[in-house]
Each structure stands twice: as structure tokens, then as C-alpha cells.
C-alpha positions as CSV (number, residue, x, y, z in Angstrom):
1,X,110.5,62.1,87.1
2,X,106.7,61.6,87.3
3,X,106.2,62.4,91.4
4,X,105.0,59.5,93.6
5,X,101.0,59.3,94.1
6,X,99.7,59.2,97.3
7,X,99.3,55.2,98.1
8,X,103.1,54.8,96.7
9,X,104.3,57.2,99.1
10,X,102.3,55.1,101.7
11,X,103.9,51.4,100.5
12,X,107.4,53.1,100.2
13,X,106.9,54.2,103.8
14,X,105.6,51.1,105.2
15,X,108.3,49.0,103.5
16,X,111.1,51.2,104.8
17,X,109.7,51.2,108.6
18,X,109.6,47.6,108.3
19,X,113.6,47.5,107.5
20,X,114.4,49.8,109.9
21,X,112.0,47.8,112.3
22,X,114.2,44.8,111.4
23,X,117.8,46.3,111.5
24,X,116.7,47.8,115.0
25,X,116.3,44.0,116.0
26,X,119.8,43.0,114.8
27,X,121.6,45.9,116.5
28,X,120.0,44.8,119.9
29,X,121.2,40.9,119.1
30,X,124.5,42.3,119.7
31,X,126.0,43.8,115.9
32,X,125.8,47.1,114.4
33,X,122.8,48.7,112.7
34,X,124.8,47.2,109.3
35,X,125.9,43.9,110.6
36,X,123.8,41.0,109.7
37,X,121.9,39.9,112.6
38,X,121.9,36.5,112.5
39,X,126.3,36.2,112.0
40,X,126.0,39.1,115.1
41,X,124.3,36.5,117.4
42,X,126.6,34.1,116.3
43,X,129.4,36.1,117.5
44,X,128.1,37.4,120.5
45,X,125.7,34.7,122.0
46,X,123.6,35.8,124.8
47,X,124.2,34.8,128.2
48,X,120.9,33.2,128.1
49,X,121.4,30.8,126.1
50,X,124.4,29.2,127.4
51,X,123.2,26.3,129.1
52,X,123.4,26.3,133.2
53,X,124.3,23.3,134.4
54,X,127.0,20.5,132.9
55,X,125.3,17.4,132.6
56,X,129.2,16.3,132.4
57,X,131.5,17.7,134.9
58,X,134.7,16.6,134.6
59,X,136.0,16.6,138.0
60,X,134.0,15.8,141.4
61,X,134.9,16.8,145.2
62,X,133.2,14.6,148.1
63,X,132.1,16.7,151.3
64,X,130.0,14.9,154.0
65,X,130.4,12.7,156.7
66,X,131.0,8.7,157.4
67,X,128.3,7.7,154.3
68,X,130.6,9.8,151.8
69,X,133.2,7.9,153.2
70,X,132.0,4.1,152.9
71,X,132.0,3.0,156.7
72,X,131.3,0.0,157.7
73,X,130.6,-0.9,154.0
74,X,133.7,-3.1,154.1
75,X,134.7,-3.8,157.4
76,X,133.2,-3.7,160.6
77,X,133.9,0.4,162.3
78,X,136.1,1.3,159.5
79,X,135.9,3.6,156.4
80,X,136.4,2.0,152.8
81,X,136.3,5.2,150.4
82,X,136.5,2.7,147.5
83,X,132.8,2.0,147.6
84,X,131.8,5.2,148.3
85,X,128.7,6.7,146.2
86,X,130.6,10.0,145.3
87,X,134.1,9.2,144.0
88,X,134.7,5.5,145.1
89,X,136.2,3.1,142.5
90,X,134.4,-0.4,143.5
91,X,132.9,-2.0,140.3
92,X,130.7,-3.1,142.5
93,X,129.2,0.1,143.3
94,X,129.4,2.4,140.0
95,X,130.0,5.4,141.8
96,X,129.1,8.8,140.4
97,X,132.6,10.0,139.4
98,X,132.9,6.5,137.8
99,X,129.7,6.9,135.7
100,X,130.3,10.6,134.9
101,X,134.1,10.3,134.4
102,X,134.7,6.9,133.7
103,X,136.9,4.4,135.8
104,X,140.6,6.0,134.5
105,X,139.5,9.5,135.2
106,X,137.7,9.1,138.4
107,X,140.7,8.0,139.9
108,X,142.8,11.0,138.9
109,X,139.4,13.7,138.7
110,X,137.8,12.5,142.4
111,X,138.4,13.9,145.2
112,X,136.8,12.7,148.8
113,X,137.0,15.3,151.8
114,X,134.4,14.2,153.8
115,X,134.8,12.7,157.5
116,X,133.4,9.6,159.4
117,X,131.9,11.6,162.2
118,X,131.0,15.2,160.7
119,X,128.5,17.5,161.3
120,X,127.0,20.3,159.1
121,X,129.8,23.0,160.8
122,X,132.6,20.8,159.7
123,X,131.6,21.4,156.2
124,X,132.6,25.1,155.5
125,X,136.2,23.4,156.4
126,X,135.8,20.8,154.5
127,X,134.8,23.0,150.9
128,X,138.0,24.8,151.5
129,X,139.6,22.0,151.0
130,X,138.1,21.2,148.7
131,X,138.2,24.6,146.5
132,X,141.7,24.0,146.4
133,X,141.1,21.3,143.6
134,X,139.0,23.4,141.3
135,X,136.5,20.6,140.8
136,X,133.6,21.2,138.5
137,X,131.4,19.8,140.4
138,X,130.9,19.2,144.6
139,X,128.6,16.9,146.1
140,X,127.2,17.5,149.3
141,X,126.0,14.6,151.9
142,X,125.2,15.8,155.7
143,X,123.3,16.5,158.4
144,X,123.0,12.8,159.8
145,X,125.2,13.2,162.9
146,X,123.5,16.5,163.5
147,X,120.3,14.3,164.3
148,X,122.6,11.6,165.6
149,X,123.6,12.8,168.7
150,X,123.9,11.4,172.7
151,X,119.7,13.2,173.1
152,X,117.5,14.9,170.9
153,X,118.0,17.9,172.9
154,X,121.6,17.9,171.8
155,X,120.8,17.6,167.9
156,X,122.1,20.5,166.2
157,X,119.5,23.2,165.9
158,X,118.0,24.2,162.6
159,X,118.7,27.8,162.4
160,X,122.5,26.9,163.2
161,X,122.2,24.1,160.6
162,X,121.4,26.5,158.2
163,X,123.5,29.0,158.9
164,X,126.5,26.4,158.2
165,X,125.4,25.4,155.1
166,X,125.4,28.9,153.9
167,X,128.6,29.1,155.1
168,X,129.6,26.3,153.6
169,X,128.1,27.3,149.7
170,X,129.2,30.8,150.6
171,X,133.0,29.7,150.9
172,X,132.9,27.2,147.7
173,X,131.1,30.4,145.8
174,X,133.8,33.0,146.6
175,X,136.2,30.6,145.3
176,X,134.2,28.9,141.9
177,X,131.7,31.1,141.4
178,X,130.5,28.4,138.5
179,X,130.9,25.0,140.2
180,X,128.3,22.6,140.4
181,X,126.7,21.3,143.7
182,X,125.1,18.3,144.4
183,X,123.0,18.4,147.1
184,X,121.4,15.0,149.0
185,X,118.9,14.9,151.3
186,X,119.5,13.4,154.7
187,X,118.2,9.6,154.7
188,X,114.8,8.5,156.9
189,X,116.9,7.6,160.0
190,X,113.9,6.1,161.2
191,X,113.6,3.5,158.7
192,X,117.2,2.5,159.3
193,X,116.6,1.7,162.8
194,X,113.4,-0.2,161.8
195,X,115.0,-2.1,159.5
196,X,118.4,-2.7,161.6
197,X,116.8,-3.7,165.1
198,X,115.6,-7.3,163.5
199,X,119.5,-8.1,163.8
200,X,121.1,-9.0,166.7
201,X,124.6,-8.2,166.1
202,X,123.9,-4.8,164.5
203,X,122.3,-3.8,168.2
204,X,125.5,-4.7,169.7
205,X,127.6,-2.6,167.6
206,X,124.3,0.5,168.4
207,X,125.5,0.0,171.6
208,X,129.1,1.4,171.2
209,X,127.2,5.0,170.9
210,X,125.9,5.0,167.2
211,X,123.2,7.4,167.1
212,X,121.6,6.8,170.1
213,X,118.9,9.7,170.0
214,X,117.3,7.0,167.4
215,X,119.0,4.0,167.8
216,X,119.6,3.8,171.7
217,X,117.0,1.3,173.8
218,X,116.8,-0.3,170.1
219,X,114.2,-2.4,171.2
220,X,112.2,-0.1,173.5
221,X,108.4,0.5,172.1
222,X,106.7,3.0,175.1
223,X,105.7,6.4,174.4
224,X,109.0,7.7,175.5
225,X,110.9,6.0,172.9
226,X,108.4,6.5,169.8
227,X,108.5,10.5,170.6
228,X,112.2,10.3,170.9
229,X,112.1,8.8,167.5
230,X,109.5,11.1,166.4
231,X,111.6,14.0,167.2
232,X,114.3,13.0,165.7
233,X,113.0,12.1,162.4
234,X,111.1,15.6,162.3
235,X,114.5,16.9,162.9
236,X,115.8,15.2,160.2
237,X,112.7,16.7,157.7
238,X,113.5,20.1,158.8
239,X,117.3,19.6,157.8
240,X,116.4,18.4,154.4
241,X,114.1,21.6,154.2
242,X,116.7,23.8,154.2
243,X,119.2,22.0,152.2
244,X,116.5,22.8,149.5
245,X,115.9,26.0,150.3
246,X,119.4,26.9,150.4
247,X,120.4,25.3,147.4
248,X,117.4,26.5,145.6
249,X,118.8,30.2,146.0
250,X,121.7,29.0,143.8
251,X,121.2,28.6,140.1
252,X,124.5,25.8,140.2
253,X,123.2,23.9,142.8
254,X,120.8,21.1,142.5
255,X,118.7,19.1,145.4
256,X,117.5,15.6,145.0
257,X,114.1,16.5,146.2
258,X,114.5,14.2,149.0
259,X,114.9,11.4,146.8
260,X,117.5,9.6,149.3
261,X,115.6,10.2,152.3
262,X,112.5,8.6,150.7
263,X,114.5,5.6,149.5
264,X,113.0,2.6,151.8
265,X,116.8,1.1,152.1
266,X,116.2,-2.8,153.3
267,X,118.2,-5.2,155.1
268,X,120.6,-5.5,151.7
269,X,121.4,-1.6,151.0
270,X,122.4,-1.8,155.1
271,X,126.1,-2.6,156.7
272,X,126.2,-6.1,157.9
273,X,128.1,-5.3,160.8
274,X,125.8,-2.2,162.0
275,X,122.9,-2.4,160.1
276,X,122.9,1.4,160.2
277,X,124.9,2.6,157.4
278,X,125.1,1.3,153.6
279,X,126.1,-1.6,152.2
280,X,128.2,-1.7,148.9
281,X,124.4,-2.1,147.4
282,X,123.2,0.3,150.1
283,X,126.3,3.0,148.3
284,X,125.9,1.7,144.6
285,X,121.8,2.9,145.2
286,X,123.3,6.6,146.3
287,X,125.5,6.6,143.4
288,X,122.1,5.9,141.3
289,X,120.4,9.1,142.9
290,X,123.1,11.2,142.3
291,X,123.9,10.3,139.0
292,X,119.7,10.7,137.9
293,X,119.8,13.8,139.4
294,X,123.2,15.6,138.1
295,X,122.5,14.0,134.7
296,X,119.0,15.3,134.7
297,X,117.9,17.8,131.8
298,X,116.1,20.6,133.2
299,X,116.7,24.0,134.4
């Protein structure tokens, strides 16, 4: 055999680092140095590319307090859970379960913990109860009554705010470590009392001790009042910046970006007995949020 001149010897050895070049790709896709690369990826696809979040959970726990919960949606200082945003089953409304579920399914898949009066250290209580369902997905609406309390020297602070909501996300991950959260931002309590004072009746029900660090003297316009409202809706914007900074630290967890407390709810999306909370529009607007935001494709 004639022996190999000098520039075949370099081909041969180019061509041969090249397929050892490529086989030493396959083996780190996850086969052996002999297994086809592409059928080894196949069967052993990389974490990576599994996609994060469910754009369709099939199951949905509630947490939150009395918005969660549909008061005075229906009937004047009363909850009606059938309108609510998050798992209510109002036509009327479209709630999130209903549009991620369907009507049949959200029914049997919903589940609504939250509680007409709750604060953010109910809600580690709450998710427990919650875990107990194994939803796929938990959304998360608090921090109003926090803000919403007898003076603004009684709101809740904002280091023990936080430190409840990691509690709360700490308990729902030691249980699912892969559920979803849906995280809303605390609406403009501001703008609600702006909006509500115009009615007469819905300052009479204020009166009954609904939020009266903002809504108390409703009609009150002296420097005392607009820096008690200040302060409370400052309050309220440091809330909703840890919400997404707490949820931000979690890759399952997803933030409406303050989307609810930017909505400019009017004199429709409000109760027409207090003029405070949401109407079945004010709920069915929510449910819209929610459902833009879980459904969203990114990250």
C-alpha cells in the first residue's frame, strides 16, 4: 500500500477531529459517544427546554381577602363568591377559573379560601389550606386591609408585610414546589374613595368603619386629610413593591406589574351599596387582568 503523502495525512486528520468534535457534542446532549445525538436529546430533553410556566393550569386556589370573595358585589355587606374574579361562576363576570377551565370544570377545579376582612398574616393560613387541594395554580389578592385600618399609624408595616408574604410563598413551596402563583397588585385606594365620595349612600355605609384611614371624614379636604390619604396611598405603593419583589424571586410566580392598581375603576366597576369595592363589572375587569397575565407568553 502506497503510504499517505503529507497533505492526506493532514485532510485524514482534520476530517477525523471534526467527527470526534461532533460525537463529543452528542455525548454531552445526554447519549453515549455511539448514540445518535439527535434520538439522545429526544430521549433525555434538557431541563431547559421544558417550558416554565402553564399557560393552562388546570386547577385554581383563591387566597385574599373580601375582593376575592365578591362583597358587596351582590348584596349590600355580604360576600357573593359567585362573581368573584378568581373562581366565581357568574356569566356575568367570566372569572378566571371559568376562562382557563371552562364553566363545568371551574366548578369542580376552583377553590376560594380567601376571607372578607384579611390581612397579609392571614395568608400563610390560608395557602395551607389551600395546599391541601393540590391546585396548579394559586392566585394571590391582599394587602388592602393592611392599609385599611382604624389610622395610618396602625397600617401594617412593610417589613412585617413582607415577611408574611414570604411566609405565605414559603408554605405553598414546601408543599408544591411547581405550582403557579398569581400575584395582584393592591388597587389605588385613593381613586376608590375619589370616585365613591360623589355618592351619598356609599358614605353612609364608609361610616360603619370601612377603611377609615382613607375613607373616614369622606368629605374632608384640609391638609390633615390629603396627608392622611397621601400616606396611605404610599403605603399601599410600598406593598405592591414587595409583592414584586417577592414574587420576582420565584421562577413560578408571576406579578401583574401593578396592572390592577393602575386600573382607574369608575362609578360602574364600584359596589352600589359602598362604592368601595367592585361591582360584578368592577370583578369581571380583575378576572380580565388575571387572565392577560397568567395567559401571557413570556418567561
Amino acid at each position: 500500500m502506497r503510504k499517505p503523502s503529507r497533505r492526506s495525512r493532514t485532510v485524514l486528520a482534520a476530517v477525523t477531529a471534526a467527527v470526534l468534535g461532533v460525537a463529543g457534542c452528542d455525548a454531552a446532549g445526554g447519549g453515549s459517544a455511539g448514540q445518535d445525538g439527535t434520538k439522545a436529546r429526544a430521549a433525555k430533553p434538557s431541563a431547559r427546554s421544558a417550558p416554565v410556566w402553564d399557560v393552562s393550569p388546570a386547577s385554581i386556589a383563591a387566597v385574599g381577602d373580601s375582593i376575592t370573595r365578591g362583597f358587596d358585589a351582590c348584596a349590600v355587606l355580604a360576600d357573593c363568591p359567585e362573581v368573584s374574579w378568581a373562581t366565581g361562576t357568574s356569566p356575568q363576570v367570566d372569572s378566571l377559573a371559568v376562562r382557563l377551565l371552562g364553566k363545568a370544570k371551574a366548578a369542580e377545579r376552583s377553590w376560594n379560601y380567601a376571607v372578607t376582612g384579611a390581612r397579609m398574616a392571614d395568608l400563610p393560613g390560608q395557602v395551607a389550606r389551600a395546599v391541601t387541594r393540590r391546585p396548579q395554580l394559586v392566585t394571590v389578592m391582599a394587602g388592602a386591609n393592611d392599609a385599611c385600618r382604624a389610622s395610618t399609624a396602625a397600617m401594617t408595616p412593610v417589613a412585617d408585610f413582607r415577611a408574611d408574604f414570604e411566609e405565605a410563598m414559603a408554605t405553598l413551596r414546601k408543599a408544591l414546589p411547581k405550582t403557579q402563583v398569581y400575584v395582584s397588585s393592591v388597587p389605588d385606594l385613593k381613586r376608590l374613595w375619589s370616585e365613591g365620595r360623589t355618592n351619598a349612600l356609599g358614605k353612609q355605609i364608609w361610616k360603619l368603619g370601612l377603611c377609615p384611614s382613607m375613607l373616614g371624614d369622606a368629605d374632608a379636604l384640609d391638609s390633615a386629610a390629603t396627608l392622611r390619604r397621601d400616606t396611605v396611598q404610599k403605603r399601599v405603593e410600598a406593598y405592591n413593591a414587595v409583592l414584586g419583589e417577592v414574587c420576582a424571586k420565584d421562577r413560578r410566580c408571576r406579578f401583574d406589574g401593578g396592572a390592577v392598581y393602575a386600573y382607574r375603576f369608575g362609578t360602574g366597576q364600584l359596589s352600589h351599596w359602598d362604592w368601595f369595592h367592585p361591582s360584578v363589572d368592577g370583578q369581571a375587569r380583575l378576572a380580565e387582568i388575571a387572565y392577560r397575565t397568567v395567559t401571557a407568553k413570556r418567561r
